[in-house]
BADREN-173597 format. One record per residue (C-alpha): residue in three letters; x, y, z. Coordinates in pm, whole numbers, plus 32768, in hexadecimal, padded with zeros to 4 digits. Layout:
REM BADREN-173597
ALA, X, Y, Z $
...
This chain:
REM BADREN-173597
UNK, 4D8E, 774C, 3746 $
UNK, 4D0D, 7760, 3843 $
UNK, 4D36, 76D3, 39F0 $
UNK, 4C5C, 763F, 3D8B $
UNK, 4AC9, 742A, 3E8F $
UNK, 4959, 7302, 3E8E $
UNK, 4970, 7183, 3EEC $
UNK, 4A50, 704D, 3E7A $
UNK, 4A10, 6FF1, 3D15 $
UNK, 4985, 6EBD, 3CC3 $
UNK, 4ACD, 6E10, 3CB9 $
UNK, 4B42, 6E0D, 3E18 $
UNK, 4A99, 6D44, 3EF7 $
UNK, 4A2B, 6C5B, 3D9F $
UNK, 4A9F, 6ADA, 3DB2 $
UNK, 4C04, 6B10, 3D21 $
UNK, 4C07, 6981, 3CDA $
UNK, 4BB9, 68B8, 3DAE $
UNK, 4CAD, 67C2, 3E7E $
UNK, 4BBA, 66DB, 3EEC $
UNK, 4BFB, 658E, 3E02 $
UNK, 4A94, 6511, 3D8E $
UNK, 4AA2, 6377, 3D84 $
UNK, 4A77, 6309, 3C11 $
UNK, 4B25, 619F, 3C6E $
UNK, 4A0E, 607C, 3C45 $
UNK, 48F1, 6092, 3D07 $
UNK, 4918, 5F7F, 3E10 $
UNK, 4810, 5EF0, 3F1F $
UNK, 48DD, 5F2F, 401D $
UNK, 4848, 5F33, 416C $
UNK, 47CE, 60A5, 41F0 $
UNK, 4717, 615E, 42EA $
UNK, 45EC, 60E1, 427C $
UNK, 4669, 5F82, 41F6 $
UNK, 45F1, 5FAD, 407F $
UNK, 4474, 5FE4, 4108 $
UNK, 4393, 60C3, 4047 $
UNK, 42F5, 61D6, 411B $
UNK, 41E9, 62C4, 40F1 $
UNK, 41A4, 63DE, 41AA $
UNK, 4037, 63EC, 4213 $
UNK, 3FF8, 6501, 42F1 $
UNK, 409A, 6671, 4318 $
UNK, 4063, 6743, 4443 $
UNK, 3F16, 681E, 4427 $
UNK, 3FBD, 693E, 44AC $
UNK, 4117, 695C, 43A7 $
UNK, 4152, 6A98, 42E8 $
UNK, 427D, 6A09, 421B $
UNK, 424C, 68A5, 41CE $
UNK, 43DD, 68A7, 4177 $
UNK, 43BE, 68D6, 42FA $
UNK, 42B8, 6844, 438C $
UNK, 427A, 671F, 4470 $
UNK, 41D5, 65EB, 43ED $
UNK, 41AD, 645F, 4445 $
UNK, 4216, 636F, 437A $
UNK, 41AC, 61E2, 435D $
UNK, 42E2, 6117, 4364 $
UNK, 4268, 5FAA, 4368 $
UNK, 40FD, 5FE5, 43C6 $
UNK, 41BE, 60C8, 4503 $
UNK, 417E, 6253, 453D $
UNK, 42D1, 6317, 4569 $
UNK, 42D1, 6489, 45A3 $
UNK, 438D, 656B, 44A7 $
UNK, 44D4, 6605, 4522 $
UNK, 44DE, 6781, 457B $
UNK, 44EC, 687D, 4492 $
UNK, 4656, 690D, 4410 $
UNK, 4653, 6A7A, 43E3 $
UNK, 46D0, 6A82, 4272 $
UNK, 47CB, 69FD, 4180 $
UNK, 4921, 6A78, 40FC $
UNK, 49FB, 6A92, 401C $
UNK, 4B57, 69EB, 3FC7 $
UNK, 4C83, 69BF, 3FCA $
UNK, 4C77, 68E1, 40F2 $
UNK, 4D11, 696C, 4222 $
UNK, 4C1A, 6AB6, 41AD $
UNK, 4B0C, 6982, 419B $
UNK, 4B4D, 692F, 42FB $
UNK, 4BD1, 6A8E, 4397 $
UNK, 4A5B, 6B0E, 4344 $
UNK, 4990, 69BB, 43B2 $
UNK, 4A4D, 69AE, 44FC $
UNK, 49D0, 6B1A, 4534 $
UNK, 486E, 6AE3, 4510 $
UNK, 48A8, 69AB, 45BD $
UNK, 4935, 6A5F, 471D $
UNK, 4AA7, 69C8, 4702 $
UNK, 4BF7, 6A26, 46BF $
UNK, 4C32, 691A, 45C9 $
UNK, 4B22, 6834, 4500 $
UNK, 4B53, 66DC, 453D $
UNK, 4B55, 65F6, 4411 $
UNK, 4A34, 6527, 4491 $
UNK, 494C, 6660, 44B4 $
UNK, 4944, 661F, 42F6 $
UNK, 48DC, 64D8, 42FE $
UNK, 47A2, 6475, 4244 $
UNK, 46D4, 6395, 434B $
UNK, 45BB, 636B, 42A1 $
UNK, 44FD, 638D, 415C $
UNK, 4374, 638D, 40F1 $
UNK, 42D8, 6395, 3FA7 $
UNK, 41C0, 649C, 3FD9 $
UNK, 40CF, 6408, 3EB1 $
UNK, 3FCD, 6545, 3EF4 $
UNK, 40B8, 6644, 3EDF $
UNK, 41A5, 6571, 3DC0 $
UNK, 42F1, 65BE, 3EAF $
UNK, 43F7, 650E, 3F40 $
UNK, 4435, 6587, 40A4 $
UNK, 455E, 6523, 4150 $
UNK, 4598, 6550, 42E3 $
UNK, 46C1, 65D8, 4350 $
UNK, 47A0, 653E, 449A $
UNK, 47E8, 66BF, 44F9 $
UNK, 4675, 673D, 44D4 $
UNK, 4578, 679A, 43ED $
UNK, 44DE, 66F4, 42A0 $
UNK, 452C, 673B, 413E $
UNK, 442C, 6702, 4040 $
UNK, 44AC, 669D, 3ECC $
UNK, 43A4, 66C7, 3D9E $
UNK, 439B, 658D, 3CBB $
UNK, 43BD, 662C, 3B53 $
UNK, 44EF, 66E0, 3C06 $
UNK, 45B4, 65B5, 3C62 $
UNK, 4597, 64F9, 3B30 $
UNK, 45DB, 6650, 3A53 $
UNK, 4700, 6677, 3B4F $
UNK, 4780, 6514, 3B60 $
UNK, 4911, 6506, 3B41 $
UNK, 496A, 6393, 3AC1 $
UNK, 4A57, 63BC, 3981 $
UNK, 491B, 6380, 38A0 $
UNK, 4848, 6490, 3913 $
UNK, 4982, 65C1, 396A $
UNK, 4AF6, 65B9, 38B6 $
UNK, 4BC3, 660E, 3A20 $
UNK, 4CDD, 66BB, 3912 $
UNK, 4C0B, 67BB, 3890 $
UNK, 4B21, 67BF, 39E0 $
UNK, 49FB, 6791, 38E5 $
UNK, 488A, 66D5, 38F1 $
UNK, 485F, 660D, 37C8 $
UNK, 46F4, 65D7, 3806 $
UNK, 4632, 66AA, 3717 $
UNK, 44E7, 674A, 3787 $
UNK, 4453, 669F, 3645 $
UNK, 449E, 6552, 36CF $
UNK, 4434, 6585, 3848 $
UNK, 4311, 64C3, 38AA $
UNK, 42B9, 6612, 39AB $
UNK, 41B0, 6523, 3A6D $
UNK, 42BE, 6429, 3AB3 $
UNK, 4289, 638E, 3C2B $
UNK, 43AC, 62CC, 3CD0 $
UNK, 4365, 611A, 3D03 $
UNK, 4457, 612D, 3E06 $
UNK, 4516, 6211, 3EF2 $
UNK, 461B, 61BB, 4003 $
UNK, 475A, 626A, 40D1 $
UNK, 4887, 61BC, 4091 $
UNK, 4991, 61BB, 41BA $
UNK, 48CF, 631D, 422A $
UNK, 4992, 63C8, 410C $
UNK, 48ED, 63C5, 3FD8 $
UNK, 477A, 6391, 3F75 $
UNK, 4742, 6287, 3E74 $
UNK, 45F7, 6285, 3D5D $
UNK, 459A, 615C, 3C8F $
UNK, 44A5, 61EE, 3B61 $
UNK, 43A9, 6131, 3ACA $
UNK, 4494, 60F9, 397B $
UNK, 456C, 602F, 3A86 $
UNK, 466A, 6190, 3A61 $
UNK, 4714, 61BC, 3BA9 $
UNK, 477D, 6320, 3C2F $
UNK, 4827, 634E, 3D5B $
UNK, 4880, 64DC, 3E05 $
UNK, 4987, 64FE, 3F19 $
UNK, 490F, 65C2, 404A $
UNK, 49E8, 66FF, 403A $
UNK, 4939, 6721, 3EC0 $
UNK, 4810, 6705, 3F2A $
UNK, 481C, 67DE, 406B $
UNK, 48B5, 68FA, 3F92 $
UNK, 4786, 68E0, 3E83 $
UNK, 4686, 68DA, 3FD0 $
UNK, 451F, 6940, 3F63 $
UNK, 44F2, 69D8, 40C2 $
UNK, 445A, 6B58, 4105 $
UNK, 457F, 6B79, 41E6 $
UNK, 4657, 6B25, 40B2 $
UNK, 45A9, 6BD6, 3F8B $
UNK, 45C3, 6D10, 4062 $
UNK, 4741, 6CCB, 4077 $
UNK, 4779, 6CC2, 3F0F $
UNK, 46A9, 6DC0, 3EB7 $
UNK, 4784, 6EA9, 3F87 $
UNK, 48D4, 6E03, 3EED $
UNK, 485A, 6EA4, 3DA1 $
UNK, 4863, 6FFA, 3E16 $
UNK, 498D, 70CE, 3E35 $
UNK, 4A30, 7139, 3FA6 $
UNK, 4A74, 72A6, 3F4D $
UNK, 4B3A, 73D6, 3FCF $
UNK, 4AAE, 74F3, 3F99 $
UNK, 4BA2, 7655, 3FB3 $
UNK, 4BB0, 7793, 3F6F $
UNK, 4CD6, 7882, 3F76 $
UNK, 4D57, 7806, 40A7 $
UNK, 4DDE, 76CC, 3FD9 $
UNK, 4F11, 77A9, 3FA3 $
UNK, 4F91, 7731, 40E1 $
UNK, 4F6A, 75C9, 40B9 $
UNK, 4F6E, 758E, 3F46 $
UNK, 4F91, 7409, 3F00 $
UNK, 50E7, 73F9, 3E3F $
UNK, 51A6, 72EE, 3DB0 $
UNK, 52F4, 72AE, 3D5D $
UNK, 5325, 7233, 3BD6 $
UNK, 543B, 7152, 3BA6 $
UNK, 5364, 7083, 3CC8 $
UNK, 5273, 7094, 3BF9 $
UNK, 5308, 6FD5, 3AF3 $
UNK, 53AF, 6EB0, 3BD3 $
UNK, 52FB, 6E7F, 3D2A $
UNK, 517D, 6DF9, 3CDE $
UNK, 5129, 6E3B, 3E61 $
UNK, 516E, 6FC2, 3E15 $
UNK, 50AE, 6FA3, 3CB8 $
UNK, 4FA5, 6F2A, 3D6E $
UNK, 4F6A, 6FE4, 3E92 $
UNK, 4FAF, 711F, 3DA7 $
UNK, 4E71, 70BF, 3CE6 $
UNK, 4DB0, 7094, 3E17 $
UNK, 4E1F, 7205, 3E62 $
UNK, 4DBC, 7257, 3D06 $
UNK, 4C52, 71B9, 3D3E $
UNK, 4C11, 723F, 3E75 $
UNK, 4C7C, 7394, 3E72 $
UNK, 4C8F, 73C6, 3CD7 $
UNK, 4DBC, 7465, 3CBB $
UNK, 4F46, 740A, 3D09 $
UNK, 5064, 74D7, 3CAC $
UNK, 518D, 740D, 3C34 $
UNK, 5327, 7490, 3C87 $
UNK, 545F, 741D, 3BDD $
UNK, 53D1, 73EF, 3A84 $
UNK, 54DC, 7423, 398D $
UNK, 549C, 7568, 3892 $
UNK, 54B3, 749F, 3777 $
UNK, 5386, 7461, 36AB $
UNK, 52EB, 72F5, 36B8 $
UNK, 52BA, 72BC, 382D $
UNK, 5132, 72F4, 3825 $
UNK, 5146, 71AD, 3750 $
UNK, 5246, 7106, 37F4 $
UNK, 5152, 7150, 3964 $
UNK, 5017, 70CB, 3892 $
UNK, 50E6, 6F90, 3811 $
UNK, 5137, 6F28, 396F $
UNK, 4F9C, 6F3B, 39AE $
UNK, 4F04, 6EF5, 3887 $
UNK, 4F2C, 6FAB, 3740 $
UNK, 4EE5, 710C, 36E5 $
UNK, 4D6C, 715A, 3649 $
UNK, 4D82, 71F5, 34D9 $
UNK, 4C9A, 7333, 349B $
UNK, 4CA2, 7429, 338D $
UNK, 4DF5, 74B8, 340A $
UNK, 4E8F, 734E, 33B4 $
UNK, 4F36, 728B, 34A1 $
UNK, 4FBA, 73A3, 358D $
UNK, 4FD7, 7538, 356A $
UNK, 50B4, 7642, 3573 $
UNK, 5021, 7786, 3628 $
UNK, 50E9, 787D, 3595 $
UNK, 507B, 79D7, 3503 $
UNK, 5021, 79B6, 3384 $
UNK, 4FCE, 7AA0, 327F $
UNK, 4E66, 7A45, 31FC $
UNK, 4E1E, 7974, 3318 $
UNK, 4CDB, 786B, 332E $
UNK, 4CC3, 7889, 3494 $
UNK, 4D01, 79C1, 358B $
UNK, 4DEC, 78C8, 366E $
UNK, 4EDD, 7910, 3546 $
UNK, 4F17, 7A73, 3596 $
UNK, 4F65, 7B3A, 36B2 $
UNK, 4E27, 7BC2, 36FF $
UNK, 4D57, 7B90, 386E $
UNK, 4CA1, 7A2C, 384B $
UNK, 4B77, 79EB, 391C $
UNK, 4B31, 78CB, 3A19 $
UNK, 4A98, 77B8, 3934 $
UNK, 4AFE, 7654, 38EF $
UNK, 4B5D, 75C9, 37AF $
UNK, 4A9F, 7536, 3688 $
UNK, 4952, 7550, 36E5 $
UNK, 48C1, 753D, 35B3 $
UNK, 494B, 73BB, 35AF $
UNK, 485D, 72C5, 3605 $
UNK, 494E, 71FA, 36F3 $
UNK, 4A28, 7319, 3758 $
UNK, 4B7D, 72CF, 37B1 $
UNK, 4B72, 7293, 3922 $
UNK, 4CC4, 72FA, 3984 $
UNK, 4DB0, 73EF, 391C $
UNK, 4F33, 742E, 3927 $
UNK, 4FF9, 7557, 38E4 $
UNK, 5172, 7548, 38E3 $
UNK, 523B, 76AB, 3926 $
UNK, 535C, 7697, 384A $
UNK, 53B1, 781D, 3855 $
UNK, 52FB, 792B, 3919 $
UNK, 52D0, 7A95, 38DF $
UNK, 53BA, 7B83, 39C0 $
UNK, 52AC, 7C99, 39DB $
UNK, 51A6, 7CDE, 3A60 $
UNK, 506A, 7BBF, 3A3C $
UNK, 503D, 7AA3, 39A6 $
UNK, 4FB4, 79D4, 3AE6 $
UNK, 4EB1, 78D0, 3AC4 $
UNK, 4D85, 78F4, 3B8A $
UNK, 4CDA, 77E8, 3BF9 $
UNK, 4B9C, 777C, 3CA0 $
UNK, 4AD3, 7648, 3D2C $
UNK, 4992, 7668, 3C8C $
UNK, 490A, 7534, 3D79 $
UNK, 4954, 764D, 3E85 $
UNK, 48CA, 7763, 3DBF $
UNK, 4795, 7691, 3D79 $
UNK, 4741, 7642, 3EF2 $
UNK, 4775, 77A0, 3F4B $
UNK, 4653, 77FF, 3E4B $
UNK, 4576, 7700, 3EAE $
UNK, 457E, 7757, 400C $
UNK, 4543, 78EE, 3FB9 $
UNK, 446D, 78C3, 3E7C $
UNK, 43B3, 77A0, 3E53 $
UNK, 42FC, 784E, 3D3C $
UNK, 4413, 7858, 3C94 $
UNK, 44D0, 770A, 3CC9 $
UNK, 4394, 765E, 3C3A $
UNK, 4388, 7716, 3AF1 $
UNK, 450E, 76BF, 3AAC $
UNK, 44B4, 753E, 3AFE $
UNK, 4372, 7555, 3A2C $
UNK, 43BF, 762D, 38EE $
UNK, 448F, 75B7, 37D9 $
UNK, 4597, 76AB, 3746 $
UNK, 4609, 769F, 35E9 $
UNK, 4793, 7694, 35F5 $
UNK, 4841, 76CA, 345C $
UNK, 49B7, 76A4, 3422 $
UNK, 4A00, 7718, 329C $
UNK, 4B6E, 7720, 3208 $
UNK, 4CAF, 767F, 3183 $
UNK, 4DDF, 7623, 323D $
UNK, 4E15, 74B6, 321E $
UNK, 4D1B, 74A8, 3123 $
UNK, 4BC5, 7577, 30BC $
UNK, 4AB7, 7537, 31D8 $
UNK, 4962, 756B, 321E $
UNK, 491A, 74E9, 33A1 $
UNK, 47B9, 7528, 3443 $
UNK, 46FB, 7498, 3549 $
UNK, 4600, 74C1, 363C $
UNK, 463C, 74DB, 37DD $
UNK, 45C9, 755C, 38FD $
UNK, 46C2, 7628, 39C5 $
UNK, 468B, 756C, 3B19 $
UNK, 4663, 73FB, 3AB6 $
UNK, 45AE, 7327, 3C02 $
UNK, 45FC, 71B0, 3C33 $
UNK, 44E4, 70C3, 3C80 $
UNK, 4524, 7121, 3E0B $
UNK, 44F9, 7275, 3DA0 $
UNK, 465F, 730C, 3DE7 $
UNK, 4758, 73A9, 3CF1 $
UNK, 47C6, 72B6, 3BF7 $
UNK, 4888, 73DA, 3AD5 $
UNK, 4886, 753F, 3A9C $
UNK, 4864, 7587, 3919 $
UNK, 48D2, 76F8, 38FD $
UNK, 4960, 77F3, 37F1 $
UNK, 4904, 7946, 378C $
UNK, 49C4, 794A, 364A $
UNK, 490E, 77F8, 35DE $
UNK, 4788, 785B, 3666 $
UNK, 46BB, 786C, 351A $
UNK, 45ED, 798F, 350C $
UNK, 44C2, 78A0, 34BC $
UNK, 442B, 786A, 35D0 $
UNK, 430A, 7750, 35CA $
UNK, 423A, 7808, 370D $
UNK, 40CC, 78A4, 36E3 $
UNK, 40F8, 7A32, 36ED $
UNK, 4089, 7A57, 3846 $
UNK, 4195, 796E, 38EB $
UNK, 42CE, 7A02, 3819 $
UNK, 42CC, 7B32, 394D $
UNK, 42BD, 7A2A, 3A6E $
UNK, 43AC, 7949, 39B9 $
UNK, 44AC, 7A81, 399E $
UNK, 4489, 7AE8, 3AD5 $
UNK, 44ED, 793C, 3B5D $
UNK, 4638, 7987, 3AA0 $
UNK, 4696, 7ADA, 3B16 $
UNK, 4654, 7A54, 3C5B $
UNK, 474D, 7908, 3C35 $
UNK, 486C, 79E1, 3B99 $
UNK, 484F, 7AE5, 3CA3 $
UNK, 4878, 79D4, 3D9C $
UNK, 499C, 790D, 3CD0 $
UNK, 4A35, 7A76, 3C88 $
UNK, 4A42, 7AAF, 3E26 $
UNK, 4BAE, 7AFF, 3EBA $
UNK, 4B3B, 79A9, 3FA9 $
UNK, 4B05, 78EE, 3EDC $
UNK, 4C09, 793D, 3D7C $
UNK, 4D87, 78A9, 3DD1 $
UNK, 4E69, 796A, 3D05 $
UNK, 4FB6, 789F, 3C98 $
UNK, 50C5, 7931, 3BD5 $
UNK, 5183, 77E8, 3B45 $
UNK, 531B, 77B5, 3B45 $
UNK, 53DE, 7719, 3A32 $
UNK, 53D2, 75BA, 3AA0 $
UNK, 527A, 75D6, 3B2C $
UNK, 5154, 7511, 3A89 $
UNK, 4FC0, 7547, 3AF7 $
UNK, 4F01, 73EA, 3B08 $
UNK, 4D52, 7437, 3B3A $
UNK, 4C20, 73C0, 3AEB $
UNK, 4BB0, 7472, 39A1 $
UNK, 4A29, 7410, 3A2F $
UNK, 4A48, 74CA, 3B60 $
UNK, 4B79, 7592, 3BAD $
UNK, 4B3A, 76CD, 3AEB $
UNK, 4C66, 77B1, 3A6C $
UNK, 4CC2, 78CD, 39D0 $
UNK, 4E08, 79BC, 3996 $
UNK, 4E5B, 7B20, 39BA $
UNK, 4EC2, 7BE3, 38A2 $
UNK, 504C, 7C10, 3899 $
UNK, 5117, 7CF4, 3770 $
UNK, 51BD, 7C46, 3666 $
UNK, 52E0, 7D26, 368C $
UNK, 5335, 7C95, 37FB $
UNK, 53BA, 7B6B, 376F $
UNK, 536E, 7A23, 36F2 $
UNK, 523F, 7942, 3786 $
UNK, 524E, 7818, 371A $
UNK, 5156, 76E5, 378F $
UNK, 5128, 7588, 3704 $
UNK, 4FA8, 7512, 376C $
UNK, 4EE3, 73BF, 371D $
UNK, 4DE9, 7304, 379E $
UNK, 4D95, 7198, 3831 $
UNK, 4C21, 7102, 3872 $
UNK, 4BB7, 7068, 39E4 $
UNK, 4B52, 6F1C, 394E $
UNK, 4D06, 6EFD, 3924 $
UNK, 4D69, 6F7E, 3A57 $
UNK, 4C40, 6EB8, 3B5F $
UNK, 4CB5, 6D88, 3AA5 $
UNK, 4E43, 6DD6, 3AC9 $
UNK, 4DDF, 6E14, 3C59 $
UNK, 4D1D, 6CC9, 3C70 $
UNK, 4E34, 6C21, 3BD3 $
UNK, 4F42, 6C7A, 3CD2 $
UNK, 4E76, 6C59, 3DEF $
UNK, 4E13, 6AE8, 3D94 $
UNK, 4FBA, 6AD1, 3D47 $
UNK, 5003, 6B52, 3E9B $
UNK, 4F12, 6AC8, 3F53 $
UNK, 4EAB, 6C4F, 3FDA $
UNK, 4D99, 6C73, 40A5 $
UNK, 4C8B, 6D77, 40DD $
């Protein structure tokens, strides 16, 4: 079976439900910053760059009125993160409730937007199809299951407001021509800003803040304690934010009973089945369908890479250890490992990101299997940084789908990767304790095992596995539960 960091997944800067309450009471004519009257925006500045930004005049009764500055961006909640962030761009300590208030709103007919002007600063710009698609009155979204009911089949997508108007500076109100109202509080709206500033802000939230380490982690390995594990959410979570950033956490105080991989994954999520069944046993077997059942040296790799979604983390329990000599896990952080080569071999880093590898897993354990896939070694995100490393000598196919002439330079990429994972800087070697259990990323965190003698005593591990998808949406969870901010 096999077993050292990049930036913060997707998950942790993502809306984690929002705690601004949208309006979905009648829509009422209640008198507003601009008293119920239509306005369109006629003119924007000549010299904008981001019209989320820029300064423009409206007409409000036949009158010219100069757009508000420009805010620097929008956020994110829960609230006090809402208004911890806006108060920084805005130059104070603390945001003042009145620096959200919608002041005024313009139907921009050319464009087809809504743009609403902000007390604190700056002007937001809405597109039509956008509102209605998003409009949150108990017809168009069920508030239980936080879904739209509008279906794309039924959206008139070159729908244009009758009517707009601010209502009490809180929430912007849109009469349709069916006579459907929608109206959108002003913390929902700010958060779903159409802004550069704000785009460029969520595009960051979906990459991961990562740790990168080498041997050196030795001395400050992230560790958690396991019956805390199982009671205190705060520890669960900020465990899993260790696990995310640095992609690997050693565990203490796990009983050496069999079961607590599964009883850890139940507290997340749930464990992910493969072809070993629910969990494993890595104990030496006679016949064995995989080398990680005997006692022999395993090589840095990750596991299951001839799965097409490969488990994306990996546990494995120490139950019993040998007394002799070996049987430590090496492990590496192939994020690290990967930087390294890009920096001495570009050459090199660009035929692991570009050339597919043909990974095959053949055997019976659970069941018979057959497993193969395609991957490239060095997998690139659409910022072009280390997303997953998909490694494993004992699972590279000796097909190889390269012209002749490239299978030399192709070669000589991988030799130069392992030489760099295999460096004493860079390979963390960690003999485990009964009672000890390894949590890591299984797509970056590459491991491995020296070989040991089956004479020296039992070694007993119990493994399994758990996908990201369960463990980002365990973290969102209790952050939206305890209100944690970033």
């Amino acid at each position: 079976m096999a077993l050292s960091v990049h930036l913060l997944r997707p998950w942790q800067k993502l809306l984690v439900g929002s705690t601004a309450s949208v309006m979905t009471s009648k829509w009422s004519r209640c008198s507003s910053v601009l008293s119920g009257n239509r306005v369109r925006m006629v003119e924007k500045s000549p010299n904008s760059t981001d019209p989320e930004t820029s300064q423009g005049v409206c007409t409000i009764h036949g009158k010219q009125q100069q757009q508000a500055t420009p805010i620097s961006r929008a956020v994110f909640p829960p609230q006090a993160v809402f208004k911890r962030r806006f108060s920084a761009l805005c130059g104070s300590s603390e945001v003042q409730e009145g620096a959200l208030i919608m002041e005024k709103v313009c139907l921009n007919e050319a464009a087809r937007m809504v743009e609403v002007e902000w007390s604190g600063g700056g002007v937001s710009r809405f597109p039509y199809v956008w509102l209605r698609d998003n409009c949150q009155c108990p017809q168009c979204f069920n508030p239980d299951s936080r879904s739209r009911l509008v279906l794309m089949l039924d959206l008139d997508v070159n729908v244009s407001p009758v009517r707009v108007e601010v209502q009490g500076g809180s929430s912007l109100s849109v009469e349709w021509p069916d006579g459907h109202q929608s109206q959108y509080d002003r913390h929902w709206l700010r958060e779903r800003c159409f802004s550069t500033q704000a785009l460029s802000e969520r595009q960051r939230d979906w990459h991961r803040k990562t740790q990168l380490w080498g041997a050196d982690l030795a001395h400050n390995l992230p560790k958690a304690d396991f019956p805390a594990l199982l009671t205190d959410d705060r520890a669960l979570y900020d465990f899993l934010i260790r696990l995310d950033s640095v992609g690997l956490v050693l565990v203490q105080n796990v009983p050496c009973d069999v079961g607590q991989v599964e009883k850890l994954a139940n507290r997340v999520a749930f464990l992910k089945q493969t072809c070993f069944g629910k969990d494993f046993e890595v104990v030496t077997k006679m016949n064995p369908s995989d080398l990680a059942f005997t006692s022999v040296q395993l090589g840095l790799h990750m596991d299951l890479p001839s799965y097409n979604y490969t488990p994306g983390v990996q546990m494995l329990h120490c139950i019993e250890q040998t007394t002799g000599e070996g049987g430590d896990n090496s492990l590496v952080d192939g994020f690290n490992a990967a930087s390294q080569l890009k920096e001495e071999n570009p050459d090199a880093f660009r035929l692991l990101t570009t050339v597919k590898v043909n990974f095959n897993y053949v055997g019976t354990d659970h069941h018979k299997y057959f497993f193969r896939t395609r991957q490239n070694v060095i997998s690139l995100d659409d910022q072009g940084e280390v997303q997953s490393i998909t490694y494993m000598d004992l699972s590279r196919s000796s097909i190889l789908d390269l012209p002749a002439d490239l299978v030399q330079p192709f070669y000589d990429a991988l030799k130069a990767f392992n030489t760099i994972m295999y460096l004493p800087r860079n390979c963390l070697s960690l003999k485990m304790a009964a009672g000890e259990l390894i949590i890591f990323d299984n797509t970056r965190t590459l491991h491995g095992r020296s070989a040991y003698s089956p004479d020296s005593g039992t070694r007993h591990l119990q493994g399994g596995y758990m996908d990201w998808d369960e463990i980002y949406s365990r973290m969102r969870a209790i952050k939206a539960d305890l209100g944690i901010e970033d």
